[in-house]
C-alpha positions as a printed NumPy array, in Angstrom:
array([[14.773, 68.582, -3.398],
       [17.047, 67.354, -6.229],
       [20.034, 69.271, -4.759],
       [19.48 , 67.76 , -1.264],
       [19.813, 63.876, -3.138],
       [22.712, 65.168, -5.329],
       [24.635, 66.129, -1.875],
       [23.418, 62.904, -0.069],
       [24.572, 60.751, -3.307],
       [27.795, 62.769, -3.195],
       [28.467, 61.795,  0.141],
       [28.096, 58.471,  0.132],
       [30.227, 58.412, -2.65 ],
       [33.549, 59.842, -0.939],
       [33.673, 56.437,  1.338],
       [36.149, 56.672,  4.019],
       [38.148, 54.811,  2.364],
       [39.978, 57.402,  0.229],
       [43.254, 58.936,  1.462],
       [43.103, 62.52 ,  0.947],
       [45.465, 65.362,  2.057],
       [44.28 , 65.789,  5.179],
       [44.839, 61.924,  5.824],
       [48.225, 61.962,  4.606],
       [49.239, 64.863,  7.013],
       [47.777, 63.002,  9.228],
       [49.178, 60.22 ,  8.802],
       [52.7  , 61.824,  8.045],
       [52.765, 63.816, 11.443],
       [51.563, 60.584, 13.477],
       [55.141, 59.766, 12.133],
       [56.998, 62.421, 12.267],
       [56.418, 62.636, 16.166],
       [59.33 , 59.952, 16.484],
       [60.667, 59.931, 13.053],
       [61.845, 62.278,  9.892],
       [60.222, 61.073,  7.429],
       [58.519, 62.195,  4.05 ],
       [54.959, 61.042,  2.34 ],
       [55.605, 59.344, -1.227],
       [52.071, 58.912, -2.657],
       [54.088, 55.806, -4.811],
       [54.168, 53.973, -1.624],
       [50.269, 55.216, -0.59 ],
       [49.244, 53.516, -3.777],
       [51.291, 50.544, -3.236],
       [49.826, 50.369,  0.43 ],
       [46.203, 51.308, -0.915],
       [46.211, 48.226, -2.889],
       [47.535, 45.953, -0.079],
       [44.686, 47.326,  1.878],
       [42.261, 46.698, -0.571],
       [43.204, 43.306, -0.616],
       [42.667, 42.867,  3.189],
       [39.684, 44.809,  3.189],
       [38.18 , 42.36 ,  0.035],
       [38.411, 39.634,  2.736],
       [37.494, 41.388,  5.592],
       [38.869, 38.567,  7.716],
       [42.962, 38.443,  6.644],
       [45.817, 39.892,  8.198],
       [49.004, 39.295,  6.719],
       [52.074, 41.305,  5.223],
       [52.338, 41.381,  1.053],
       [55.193, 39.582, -0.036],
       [58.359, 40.493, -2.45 ],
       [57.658, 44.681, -2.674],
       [60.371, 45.358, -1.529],
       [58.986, 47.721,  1.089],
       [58.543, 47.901,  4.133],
       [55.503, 47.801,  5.679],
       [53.07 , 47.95 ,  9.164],
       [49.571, 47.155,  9.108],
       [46.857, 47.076, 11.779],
       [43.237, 46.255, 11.899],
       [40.461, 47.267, 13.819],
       [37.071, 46.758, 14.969],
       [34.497, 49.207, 14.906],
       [32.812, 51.449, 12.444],
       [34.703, 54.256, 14.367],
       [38.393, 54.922, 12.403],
       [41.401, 55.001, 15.109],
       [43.322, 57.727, 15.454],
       [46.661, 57.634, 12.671],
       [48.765, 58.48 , 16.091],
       [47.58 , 55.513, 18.366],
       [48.047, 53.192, 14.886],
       [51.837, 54.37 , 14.975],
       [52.463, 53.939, 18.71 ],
       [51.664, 50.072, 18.382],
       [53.939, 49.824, 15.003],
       [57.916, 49.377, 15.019],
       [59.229, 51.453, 11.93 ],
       [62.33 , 50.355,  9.913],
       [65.229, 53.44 , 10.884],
       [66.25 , 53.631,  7.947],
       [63.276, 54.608,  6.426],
       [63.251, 58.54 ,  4.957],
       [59.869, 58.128,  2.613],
       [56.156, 56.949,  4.111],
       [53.53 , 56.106,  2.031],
       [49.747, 55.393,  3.799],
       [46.181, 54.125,  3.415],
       [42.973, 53.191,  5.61 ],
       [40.467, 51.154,  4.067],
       [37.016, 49.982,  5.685],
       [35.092, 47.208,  5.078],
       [31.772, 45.52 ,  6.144],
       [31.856, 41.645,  6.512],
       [28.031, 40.824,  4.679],
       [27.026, 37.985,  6.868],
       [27.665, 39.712, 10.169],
       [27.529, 43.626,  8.971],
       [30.536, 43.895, 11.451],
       [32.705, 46.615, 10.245],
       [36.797, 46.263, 10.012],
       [39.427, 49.415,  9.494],
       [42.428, 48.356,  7.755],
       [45.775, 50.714,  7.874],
       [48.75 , 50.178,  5.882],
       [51.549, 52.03 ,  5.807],
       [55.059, 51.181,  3.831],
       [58.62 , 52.529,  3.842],
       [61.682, 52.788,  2.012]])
């Protein structure tokens, strides 16, 4: 019995939130269907922490401001994460870009328990 709560404490610790490998592949070949690009896990952190910000809120949706990057994000509804390919379709991506940097971050507004997926991806 203690090994079944150690695995269901385990797994509610590795939220969704968390980009892993598989995410950035994912996220890198959602790209890489139209574009050449690279992953840079510099620019997942520095898009992990502008999601983190939205995803505090759990109501904004705006671009960060004076990094330099560039950057696409998206939100959506559900508790259900999109797909990393339809996110790209809907995003225009700078041409110049060669590196990509990713991260998805959920959050749960309290006073409604409606649950928001934010996706941020930046590029230099």
């Amino acid at each position: 019995m203690k090994y079944l709560l150690l695995s269901i404490f385990l797994i509610s610790c590795n939220s969704a939130d968390i980009i892993n490998q598989s995410s950035q592949l994912e996220f890198l070949k959602a790209h890489n269907k139209y574009y050449d690009l690279k992953y840079d896990v510099a620019l997942e952190k520095h898009a992990r922490s502008w999601a983190d910000h939205l995803a505090d809120r759990c109501s904004d949706f705006n671009y960060s401001k004076g990094s330099g990057y560039s950057e696409n994000i998206a939100v959506s509804w559900g508790v259900r994460r999109r797909s990393f390919h339809d996110i790209v379709l809907e995003w225009d991506i700078d041409s110049n870009a060669k590196w990509v940097g990713c991260s998805a971050v959920m959050c749960e507004q309290s006073d409604t328990r409606a649950v928001a997926w934010y996706y941020v991806c930046n590029y230099k």
